[in-house]
Backbone bond lengths (Angstrom), bond angles and torsions (degrees), N, CA, C in turn:
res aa  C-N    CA-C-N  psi(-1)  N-CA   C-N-CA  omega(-1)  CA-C   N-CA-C  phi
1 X - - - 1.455 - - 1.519 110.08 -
2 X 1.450 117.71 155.43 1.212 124.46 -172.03 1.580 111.31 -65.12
3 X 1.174 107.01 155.17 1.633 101.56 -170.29 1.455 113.03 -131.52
4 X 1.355 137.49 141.15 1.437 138.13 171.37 1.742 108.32 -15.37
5 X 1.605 91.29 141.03 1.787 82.31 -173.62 1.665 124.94 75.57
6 X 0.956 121.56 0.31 1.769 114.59 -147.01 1.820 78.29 -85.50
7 X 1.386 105.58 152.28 1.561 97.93 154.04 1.303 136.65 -100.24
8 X 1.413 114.39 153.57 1.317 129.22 -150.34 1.917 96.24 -66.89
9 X 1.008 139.15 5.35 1.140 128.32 -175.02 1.705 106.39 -138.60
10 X 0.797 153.20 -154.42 1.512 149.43 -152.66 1.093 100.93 -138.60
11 X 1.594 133.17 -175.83 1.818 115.74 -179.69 1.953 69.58 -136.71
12 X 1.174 105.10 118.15 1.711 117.43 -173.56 1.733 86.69 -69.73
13 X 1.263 104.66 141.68 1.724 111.13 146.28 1.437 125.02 -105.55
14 X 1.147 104.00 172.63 1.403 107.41 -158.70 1.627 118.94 -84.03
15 X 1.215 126.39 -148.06 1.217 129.08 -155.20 1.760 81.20 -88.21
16 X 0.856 130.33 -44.22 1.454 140.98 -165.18 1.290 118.10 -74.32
17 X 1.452 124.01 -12.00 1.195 118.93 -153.90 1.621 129.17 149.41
18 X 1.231 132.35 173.18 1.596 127.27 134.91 1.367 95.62 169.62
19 X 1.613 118.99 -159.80 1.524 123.41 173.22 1.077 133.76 -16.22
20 X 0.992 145.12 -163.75 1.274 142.68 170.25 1.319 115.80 20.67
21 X 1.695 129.25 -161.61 0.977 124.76 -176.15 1.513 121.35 -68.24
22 X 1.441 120.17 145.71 1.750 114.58 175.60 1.210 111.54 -97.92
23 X 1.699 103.56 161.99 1.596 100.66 171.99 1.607 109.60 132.37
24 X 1.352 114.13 -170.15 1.050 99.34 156.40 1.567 114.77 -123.19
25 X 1.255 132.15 176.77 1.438 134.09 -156.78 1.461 109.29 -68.52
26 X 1.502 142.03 131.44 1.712 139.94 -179.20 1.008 86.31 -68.97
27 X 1.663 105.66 152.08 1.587 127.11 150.29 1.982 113.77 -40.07
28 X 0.995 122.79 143.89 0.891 122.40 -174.50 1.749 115.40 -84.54
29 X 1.350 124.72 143.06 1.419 130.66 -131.85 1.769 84.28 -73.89
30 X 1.705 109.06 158.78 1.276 104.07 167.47 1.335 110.72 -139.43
31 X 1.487 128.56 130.45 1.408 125.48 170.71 1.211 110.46 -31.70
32 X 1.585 110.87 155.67 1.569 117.35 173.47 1.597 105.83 -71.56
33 X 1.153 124.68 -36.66 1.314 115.80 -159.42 1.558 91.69 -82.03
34 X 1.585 135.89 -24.04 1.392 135.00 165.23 1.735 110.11 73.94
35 X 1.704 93.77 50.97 1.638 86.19 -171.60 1.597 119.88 -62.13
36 X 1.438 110.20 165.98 1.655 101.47 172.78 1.353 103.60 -59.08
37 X 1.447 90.97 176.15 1.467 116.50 178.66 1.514 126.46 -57.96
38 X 1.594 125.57 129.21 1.533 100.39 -159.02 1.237 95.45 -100.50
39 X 1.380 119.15 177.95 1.494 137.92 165.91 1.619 129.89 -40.20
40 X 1.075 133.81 139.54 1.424 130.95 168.38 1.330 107.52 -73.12
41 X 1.472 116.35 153.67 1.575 139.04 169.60 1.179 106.25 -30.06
42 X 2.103 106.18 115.55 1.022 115.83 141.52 1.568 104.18 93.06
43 X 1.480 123.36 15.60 1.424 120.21 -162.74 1.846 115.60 90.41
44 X 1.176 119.45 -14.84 1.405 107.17 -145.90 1.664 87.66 -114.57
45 X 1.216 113.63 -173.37 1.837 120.95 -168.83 1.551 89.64 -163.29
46 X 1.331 127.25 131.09 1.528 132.10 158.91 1.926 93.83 -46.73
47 X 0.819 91.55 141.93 1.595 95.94 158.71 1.773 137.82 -80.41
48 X 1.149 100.25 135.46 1.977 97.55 -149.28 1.320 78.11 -75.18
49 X 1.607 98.97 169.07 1.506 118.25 -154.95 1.838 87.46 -101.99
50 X 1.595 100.24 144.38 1.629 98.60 -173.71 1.298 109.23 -88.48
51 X 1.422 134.77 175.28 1.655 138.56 -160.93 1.558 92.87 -72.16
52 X 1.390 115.18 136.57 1.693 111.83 157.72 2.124 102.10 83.72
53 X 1.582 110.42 4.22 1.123 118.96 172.15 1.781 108.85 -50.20
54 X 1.153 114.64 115.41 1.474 110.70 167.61 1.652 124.45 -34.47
55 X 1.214 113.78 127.03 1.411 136.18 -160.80 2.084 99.94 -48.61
56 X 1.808 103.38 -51.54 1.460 105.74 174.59 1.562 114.06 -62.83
57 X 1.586 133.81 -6.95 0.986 99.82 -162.45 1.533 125.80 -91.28
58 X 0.788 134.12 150.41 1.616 140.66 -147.24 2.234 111.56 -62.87
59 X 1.008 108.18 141.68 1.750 103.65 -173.25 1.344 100.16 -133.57
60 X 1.071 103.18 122.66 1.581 117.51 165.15 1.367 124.37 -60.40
61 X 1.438 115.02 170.83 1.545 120.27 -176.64 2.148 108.88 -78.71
62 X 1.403 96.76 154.17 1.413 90.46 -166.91 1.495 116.14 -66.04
63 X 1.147 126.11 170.86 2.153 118.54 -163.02 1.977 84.95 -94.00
64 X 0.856 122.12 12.02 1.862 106.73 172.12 2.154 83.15 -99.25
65 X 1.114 127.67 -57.51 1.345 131.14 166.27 1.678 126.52 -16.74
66 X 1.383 93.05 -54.01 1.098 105.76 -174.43 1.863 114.38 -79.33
67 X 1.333 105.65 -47.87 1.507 98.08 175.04 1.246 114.23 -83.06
68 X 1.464 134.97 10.74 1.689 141.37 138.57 1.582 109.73 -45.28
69 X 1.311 99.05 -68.06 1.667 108.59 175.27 1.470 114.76 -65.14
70 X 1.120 130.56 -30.19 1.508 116.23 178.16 1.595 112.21 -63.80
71 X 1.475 100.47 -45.29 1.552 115.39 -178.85 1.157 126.21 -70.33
72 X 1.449 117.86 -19.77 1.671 131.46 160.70 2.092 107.09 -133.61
73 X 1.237 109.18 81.94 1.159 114.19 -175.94 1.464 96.43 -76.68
74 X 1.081 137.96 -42.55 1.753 120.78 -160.98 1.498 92.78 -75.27
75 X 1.152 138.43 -33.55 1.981 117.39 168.17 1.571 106.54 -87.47
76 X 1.485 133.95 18.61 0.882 121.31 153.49 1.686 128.08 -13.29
77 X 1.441 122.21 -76.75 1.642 114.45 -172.44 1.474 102.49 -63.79
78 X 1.405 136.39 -24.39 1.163 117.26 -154.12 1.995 86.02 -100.98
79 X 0.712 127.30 -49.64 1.834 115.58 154.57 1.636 98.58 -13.57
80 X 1.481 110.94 -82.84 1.351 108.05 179.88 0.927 125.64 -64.33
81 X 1.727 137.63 -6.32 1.559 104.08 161.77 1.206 107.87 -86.78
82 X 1.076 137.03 -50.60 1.335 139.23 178.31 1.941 113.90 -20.54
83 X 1.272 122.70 -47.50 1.556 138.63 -148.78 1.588 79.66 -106.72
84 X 1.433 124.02 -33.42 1.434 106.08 168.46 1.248 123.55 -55.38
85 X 1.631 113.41 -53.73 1.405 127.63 179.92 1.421 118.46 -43.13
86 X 1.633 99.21 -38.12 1.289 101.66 -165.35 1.577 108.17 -83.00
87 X 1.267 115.76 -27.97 1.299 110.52 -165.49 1.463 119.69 -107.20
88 X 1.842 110.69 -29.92 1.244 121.60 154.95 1.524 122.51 -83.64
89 X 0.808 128.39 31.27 1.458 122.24 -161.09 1.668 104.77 -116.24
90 X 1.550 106.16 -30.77 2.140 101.91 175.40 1.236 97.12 -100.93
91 X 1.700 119.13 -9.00 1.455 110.94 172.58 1.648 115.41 -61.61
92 X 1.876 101.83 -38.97 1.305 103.92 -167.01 1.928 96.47 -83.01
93 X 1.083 119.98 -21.29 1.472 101.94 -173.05 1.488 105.28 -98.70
94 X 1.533 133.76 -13.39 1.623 110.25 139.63 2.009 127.36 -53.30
95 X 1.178 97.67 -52.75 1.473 103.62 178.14 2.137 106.92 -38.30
96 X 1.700 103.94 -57.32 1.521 99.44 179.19 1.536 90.56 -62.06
97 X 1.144 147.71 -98.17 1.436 148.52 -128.08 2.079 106.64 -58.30
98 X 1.445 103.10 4.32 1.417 101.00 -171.02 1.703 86.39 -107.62
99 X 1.568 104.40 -42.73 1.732 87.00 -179.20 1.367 127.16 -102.55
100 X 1.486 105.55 28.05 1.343 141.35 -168.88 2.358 89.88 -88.82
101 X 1.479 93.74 -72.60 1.315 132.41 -175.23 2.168 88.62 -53.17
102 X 1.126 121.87 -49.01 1.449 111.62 -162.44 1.671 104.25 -91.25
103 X 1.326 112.12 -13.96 1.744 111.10 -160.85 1.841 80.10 -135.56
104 X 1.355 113.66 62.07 1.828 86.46 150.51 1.588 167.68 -20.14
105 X 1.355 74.02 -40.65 1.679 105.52 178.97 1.307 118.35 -101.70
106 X 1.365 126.86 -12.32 1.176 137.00 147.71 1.309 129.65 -8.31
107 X 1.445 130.96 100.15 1.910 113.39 164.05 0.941 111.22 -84.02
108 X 1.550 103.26 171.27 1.700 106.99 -170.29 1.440 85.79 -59.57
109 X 1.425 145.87 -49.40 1.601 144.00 -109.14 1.953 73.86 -80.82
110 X 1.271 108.16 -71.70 1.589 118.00 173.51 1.270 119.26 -19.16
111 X 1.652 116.91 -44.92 1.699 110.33 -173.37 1.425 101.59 -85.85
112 X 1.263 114.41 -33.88 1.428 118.32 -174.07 1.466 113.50 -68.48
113 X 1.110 121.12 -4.04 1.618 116.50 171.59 1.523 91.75 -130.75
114 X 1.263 138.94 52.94 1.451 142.37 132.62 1.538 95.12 -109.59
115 X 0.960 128.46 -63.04 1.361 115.23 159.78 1.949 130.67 -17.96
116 X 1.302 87.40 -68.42 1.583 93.55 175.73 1.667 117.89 -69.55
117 X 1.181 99.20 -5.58 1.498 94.84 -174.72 1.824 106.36 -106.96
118 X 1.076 99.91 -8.11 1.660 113.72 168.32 1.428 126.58 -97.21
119 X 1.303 97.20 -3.98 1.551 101.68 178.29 1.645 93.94 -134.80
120 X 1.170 137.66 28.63 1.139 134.94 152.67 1.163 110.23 -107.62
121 X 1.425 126.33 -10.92 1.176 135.97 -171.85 1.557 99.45 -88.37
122 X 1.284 116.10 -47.18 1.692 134.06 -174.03 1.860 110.52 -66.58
123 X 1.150 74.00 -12.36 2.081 95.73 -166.56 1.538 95.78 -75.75
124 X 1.669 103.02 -62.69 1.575 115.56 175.94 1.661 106.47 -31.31
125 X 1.629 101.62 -71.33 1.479 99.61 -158.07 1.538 105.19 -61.76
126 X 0.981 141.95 -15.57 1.829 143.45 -145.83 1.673 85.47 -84.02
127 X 1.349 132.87 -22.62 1.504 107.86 -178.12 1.342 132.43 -56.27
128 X 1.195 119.52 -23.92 1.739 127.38 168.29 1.618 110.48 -139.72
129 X 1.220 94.67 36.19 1.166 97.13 164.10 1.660 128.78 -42.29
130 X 1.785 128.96 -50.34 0.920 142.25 -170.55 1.230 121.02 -64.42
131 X 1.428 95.46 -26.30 2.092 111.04 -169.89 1.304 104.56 51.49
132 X 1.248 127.35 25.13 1.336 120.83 167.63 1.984 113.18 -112.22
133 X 1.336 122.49 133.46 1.355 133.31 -136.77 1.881 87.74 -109.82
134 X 1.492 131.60 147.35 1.229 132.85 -158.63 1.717 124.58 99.12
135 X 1.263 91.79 -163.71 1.373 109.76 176.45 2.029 106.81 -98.22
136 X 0.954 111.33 -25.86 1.318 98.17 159.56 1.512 147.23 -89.26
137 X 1.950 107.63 -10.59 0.820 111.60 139.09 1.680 130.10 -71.64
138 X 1.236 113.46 -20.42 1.707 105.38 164.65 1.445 120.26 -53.37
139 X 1.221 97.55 -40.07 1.731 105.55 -167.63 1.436 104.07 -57.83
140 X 1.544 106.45 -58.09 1.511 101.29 179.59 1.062 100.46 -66.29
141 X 1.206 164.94 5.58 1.386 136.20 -176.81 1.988 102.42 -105.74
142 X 1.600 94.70 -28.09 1.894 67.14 173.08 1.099 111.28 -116.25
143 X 1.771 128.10 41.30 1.100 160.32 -175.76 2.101 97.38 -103.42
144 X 1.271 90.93 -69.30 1.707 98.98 166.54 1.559 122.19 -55.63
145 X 1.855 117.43 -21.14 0.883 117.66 177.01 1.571 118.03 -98.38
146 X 1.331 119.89 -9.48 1.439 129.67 170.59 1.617 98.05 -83.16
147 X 1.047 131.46 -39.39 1.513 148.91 -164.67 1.736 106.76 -71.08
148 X 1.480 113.15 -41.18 1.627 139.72 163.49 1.537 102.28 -64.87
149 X 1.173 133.55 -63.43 1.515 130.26 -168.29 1.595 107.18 -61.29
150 X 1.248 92.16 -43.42 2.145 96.90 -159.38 1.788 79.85 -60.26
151 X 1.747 118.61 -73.26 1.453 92.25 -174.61 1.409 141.56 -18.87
152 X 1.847 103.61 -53.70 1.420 120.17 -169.58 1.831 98.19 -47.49
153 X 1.659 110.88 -49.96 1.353 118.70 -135.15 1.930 85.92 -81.15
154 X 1.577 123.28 -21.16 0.735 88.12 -167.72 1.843 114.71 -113.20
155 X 1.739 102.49 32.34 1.345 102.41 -169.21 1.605 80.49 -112.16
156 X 1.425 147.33 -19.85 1.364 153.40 138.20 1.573 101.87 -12.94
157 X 1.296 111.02 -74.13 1.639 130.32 170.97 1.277 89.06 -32.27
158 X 0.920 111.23 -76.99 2.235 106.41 -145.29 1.753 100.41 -76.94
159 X 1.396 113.41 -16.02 1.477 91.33 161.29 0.977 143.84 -87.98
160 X 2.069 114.44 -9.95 1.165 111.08 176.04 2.069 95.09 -101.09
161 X 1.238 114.93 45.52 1.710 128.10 173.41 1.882 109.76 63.16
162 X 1.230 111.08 18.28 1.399 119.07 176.38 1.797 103.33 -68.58
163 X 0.974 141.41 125.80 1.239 125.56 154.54 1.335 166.18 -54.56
164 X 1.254 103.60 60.56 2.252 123.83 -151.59 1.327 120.45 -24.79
165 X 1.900 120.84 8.79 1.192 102.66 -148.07 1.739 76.71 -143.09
166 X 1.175 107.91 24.86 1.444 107.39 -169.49 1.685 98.80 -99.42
167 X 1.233 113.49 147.37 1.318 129.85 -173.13 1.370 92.37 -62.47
168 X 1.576 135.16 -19.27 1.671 116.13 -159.69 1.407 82.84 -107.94
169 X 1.435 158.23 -0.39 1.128 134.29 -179.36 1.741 117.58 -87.27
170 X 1.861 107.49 -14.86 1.922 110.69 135.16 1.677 125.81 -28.93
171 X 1.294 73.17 -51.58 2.109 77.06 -174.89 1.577 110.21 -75.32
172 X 1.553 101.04 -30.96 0.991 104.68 -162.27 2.203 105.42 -75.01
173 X 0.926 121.83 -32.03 1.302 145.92 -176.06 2.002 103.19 -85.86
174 X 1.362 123.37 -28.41 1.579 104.52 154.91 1.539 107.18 -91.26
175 X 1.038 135.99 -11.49 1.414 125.40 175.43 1.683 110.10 -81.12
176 X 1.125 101.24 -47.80 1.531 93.83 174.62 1.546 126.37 -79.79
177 X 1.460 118.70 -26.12 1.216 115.85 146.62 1.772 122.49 -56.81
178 X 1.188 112.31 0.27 1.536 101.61 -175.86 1.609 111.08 75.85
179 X 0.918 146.43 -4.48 1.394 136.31 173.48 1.507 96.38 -73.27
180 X 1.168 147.42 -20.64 1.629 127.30 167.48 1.437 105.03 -137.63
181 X 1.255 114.38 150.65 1.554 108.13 -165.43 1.678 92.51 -101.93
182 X 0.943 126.12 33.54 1.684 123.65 171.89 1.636 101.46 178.26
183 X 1.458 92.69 161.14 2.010 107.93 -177.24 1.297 97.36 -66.91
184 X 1.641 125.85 -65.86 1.128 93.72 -151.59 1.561 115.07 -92.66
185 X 1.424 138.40 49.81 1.175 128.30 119.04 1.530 125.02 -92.32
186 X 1.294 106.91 -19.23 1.906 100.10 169.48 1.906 103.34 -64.16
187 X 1.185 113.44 -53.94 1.965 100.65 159.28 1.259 126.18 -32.52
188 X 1.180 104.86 -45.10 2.012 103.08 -171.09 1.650 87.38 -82.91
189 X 1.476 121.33 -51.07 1.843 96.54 -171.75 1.591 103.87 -63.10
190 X 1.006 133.35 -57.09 1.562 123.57 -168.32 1.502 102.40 -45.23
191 X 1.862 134.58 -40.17 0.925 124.56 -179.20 1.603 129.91 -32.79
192 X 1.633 82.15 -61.77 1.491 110.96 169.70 1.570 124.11 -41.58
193 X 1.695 96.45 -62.60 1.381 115.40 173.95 2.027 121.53 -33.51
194 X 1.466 77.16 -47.90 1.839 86.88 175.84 1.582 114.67 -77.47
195 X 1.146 117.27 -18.55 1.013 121.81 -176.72 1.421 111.08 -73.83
196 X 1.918 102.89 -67.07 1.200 77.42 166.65 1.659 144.00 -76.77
197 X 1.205 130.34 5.72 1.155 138.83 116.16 1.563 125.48 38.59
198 X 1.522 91.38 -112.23 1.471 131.28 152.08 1.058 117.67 -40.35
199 X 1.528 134.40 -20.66 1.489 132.90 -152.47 1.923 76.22 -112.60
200 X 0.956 132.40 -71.77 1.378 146.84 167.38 1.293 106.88 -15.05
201 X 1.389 112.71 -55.66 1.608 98.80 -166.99 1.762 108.52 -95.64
202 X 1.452 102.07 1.33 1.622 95.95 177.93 1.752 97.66 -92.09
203 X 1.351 125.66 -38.98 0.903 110.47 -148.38 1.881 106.21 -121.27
204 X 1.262 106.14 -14.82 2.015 115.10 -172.69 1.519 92.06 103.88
205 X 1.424 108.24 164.23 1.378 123.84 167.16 1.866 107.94 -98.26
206 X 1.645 105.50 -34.74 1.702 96.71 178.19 1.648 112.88 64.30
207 X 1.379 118.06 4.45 1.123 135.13 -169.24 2.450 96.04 -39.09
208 X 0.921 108.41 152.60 1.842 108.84 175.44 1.543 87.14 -146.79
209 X 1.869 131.08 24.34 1.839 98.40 142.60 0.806 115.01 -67.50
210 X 1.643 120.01 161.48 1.639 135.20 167.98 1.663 103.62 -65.95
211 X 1.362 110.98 140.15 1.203 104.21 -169.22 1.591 125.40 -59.54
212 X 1.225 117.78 -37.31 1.261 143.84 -134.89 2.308 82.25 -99.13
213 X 1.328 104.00 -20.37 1.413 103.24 174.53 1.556 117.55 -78.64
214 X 1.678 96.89 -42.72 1.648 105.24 169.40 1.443 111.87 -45.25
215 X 1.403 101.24 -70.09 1.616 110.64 -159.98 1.431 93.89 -39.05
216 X 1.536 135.10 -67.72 1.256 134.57 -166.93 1.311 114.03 -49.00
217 X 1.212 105.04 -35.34 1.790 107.51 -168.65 1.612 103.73 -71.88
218 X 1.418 107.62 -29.78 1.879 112.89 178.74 1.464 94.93 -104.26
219 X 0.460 152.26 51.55 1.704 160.80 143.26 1.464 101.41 -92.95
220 X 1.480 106.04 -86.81 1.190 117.53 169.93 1.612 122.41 -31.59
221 X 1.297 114.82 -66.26 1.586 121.24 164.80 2.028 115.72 -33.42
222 X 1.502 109.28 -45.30 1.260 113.50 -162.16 1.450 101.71 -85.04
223 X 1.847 124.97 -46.19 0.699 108.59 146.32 1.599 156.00 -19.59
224 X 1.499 106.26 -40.97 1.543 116.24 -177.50 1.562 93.33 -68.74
225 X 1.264 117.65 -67.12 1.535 133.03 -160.82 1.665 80.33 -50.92
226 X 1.449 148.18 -66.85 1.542 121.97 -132.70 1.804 84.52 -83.49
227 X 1.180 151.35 6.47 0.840 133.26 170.59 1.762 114.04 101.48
228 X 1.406 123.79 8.53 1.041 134.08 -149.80 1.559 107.01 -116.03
229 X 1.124 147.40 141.00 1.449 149.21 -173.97 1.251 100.01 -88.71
230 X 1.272 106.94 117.65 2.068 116.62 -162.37 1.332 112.34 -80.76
231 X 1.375 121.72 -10.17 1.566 96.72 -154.47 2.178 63.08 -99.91
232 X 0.951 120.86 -62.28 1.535 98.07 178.40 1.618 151.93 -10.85
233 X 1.592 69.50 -60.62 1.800 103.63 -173.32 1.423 105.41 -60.95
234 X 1.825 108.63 -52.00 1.377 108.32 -161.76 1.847 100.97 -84.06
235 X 1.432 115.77 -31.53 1.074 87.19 176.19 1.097 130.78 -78.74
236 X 1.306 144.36 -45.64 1.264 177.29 -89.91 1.807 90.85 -102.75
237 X 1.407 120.58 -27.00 1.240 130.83 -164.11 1.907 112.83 -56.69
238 X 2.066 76.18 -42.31 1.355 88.23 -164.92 1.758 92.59 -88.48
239 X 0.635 156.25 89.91 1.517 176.54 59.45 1.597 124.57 -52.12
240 X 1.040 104.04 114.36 1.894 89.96 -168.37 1.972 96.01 -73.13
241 X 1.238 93.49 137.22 1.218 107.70 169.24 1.473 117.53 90.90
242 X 1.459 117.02 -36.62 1.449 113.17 160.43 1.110 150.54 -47.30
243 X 1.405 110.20 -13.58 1.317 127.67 -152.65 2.150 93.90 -106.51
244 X 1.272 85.56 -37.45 1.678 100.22 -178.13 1.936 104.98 -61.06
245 X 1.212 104.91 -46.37 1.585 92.99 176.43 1.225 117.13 -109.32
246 X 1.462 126.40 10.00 1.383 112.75 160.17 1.755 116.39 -104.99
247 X 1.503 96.54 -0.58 1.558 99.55 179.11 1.900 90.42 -90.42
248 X 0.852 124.41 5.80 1.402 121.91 -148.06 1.857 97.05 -112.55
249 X 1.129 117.65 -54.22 1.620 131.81 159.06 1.356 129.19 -68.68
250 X 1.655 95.88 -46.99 1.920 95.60 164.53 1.181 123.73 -55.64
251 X 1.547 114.11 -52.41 1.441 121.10 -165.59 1.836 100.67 -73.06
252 X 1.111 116.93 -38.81 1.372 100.32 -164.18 2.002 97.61 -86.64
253 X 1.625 130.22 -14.62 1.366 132.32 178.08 1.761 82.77 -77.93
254 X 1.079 151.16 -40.42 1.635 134.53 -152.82 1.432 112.88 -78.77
255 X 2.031 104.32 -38.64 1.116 110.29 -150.43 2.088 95.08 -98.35
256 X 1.488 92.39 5.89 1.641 89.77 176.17 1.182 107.20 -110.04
257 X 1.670 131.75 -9.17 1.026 119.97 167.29 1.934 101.08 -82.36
258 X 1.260 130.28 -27.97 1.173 115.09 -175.61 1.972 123.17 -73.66
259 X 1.861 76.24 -13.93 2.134 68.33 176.16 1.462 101.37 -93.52
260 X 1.075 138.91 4.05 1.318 147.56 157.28 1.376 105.05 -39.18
261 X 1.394 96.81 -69.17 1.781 115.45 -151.62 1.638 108.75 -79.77
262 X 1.790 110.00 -19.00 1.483 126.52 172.42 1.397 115.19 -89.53
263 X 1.498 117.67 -11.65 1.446 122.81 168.53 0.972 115.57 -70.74
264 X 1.628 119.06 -54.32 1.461 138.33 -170.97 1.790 104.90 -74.67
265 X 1.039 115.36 -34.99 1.221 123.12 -177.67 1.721 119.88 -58.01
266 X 1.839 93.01 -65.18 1.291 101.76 148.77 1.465 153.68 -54.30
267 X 1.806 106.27 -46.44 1.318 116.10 152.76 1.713 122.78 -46.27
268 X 1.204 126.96 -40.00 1.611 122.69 157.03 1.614 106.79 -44.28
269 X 0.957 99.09 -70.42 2.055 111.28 -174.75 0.868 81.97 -18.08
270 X 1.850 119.51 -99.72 1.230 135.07 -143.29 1.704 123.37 -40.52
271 X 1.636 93.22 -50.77 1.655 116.23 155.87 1.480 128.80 -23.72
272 X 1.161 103.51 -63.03 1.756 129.23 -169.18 1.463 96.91 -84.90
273 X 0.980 129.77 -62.69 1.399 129.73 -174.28 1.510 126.96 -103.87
274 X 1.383 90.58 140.90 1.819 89.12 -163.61 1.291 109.35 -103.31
275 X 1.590 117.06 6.05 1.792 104.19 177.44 2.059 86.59 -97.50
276 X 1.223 112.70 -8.24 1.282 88.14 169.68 1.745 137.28 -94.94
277 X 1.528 100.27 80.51 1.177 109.34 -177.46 1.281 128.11 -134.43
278 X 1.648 132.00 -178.75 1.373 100.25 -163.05 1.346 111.95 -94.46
279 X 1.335 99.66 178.06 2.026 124.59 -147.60 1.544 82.95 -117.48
């Protein structure tokens, strides 16, 4: 548990390693019987992106993701960082080594704000993303927008040579999202998080909340993580028209204060340590 003094941000390790567990993140556990893929929150599915869809436009979290979090909404973000790591994490360290390979001369400071400027851009559009009207289109929408940041935060990582695929860049993604004000309680919740996990896919959740309580309860939860003031964010949806300009300023004011705090965060890494550099 966190201790007097601790600092408010995590001490990142390097490509190699550090605190907590090393490595990079396991596939996430799968029933034996390995059912298909289930449904998104509440009946609804982000809508798949059509052929020739513009490169900025915003992508939601995957539908096995989503009914993790419906079924355990209070570890909601840490569900999602974890499934980020795993799934965005060689995305973000091909992306550096591809514009690593085309821009030579490149500093990290340079990749790291093509980065931020591509996912602040993706941030913008994620406010109605879902086209779906309610409280369950809110969910997905700042569900897609927590889902947009963890990418941003962790292709930031691989440009200043941090390693995106490292089990500590979980901790590293609820601390800087603000869901824990220090590492080592974002460690003990992700602990948990996997745990229950694993416990989920061996056995069902059997969950008996009313649905319509979940969604709110992970609304709220997903909300915190994208950086967004929830009782706002989520309602605001159901207002016609509100949702369009306050998803429109929030999301892109949240997700620029968070590459701020992942620049500086990272830029130390890279700084301090010399195996963390790029591959």
């Amino acid at each position: 548990m966190p201790v007097d003094g601790e600092s408010t941000l995590p001490t990142p390790s390097s490509a190699t390693g550090g605190p907590g567990p090393s490595g990079p993140v396991p596939p996430a556990p799968r029933s034996p019987q390995d059912p298909p893929p289930p449904a998104a929150p509440a009946g609804s599915r982000p809508p798949a992106q059509p052929a020739g869809a513009a490169e900025d436009a915003p992508e939601g979290p995957p539908a096995r993701l989503w009914d993790r979090m419906r079924e355990d909404p209070q570890y909601a973000p840490e569900h999602l960082a974890l499934e980020a790591v795993r799934r965005l994490g060689p995305e973000a360290r091909q992306w550096a080594r591809k514009v690593r390979a085309e821009r030579p001369g490149a500093t990290p400071e340079a990749l790291a704000e093509l980065a931020v400027k591509r996912f602040v851009n993706r941030a913008r559009l994620s406010g109605a993303v879902s086209g779906a009207a309610g409280l369950p289109g809110a969910v997905i929408d700042v569900g897609v927008l927590a889902w947009t940041q963890a990418r941003m935060v962790l292709h930031i990582a691989a440009a200043y040579g941090v390693d995106p695929e490292h089990t500590d860049r979980a901790t590293d993604l609820l601390v800087l999202q603000k869901v824990h004000k220090a590492a080592a309680s974002a460690r003990l919740a992700l602990g948990v998080a996997a745990g229950r996990e694993r416990a989920g896919a061996l056995f069902g959740t059997g969950s008996q909340t009313p649905l319509g309580r979940v969604m709110l309860r992970l609304g709220v939860k997903l909300a915190q993580m994208a950086g967004v003031r929830a009782a706002k964010r989520v309602f605001a949806k159901m207002v016609p028209g509100a949702a369009i300009v306050l998803g429109t300023w929030a999301n892109s004011s949240a997700t620029k204060s968070l590459a701020d705090r992942s620049r500086a965060l990272y830029r130390d890494a890279a700084a301090g340590d010399p195996q963390a550099r790029p591959d």
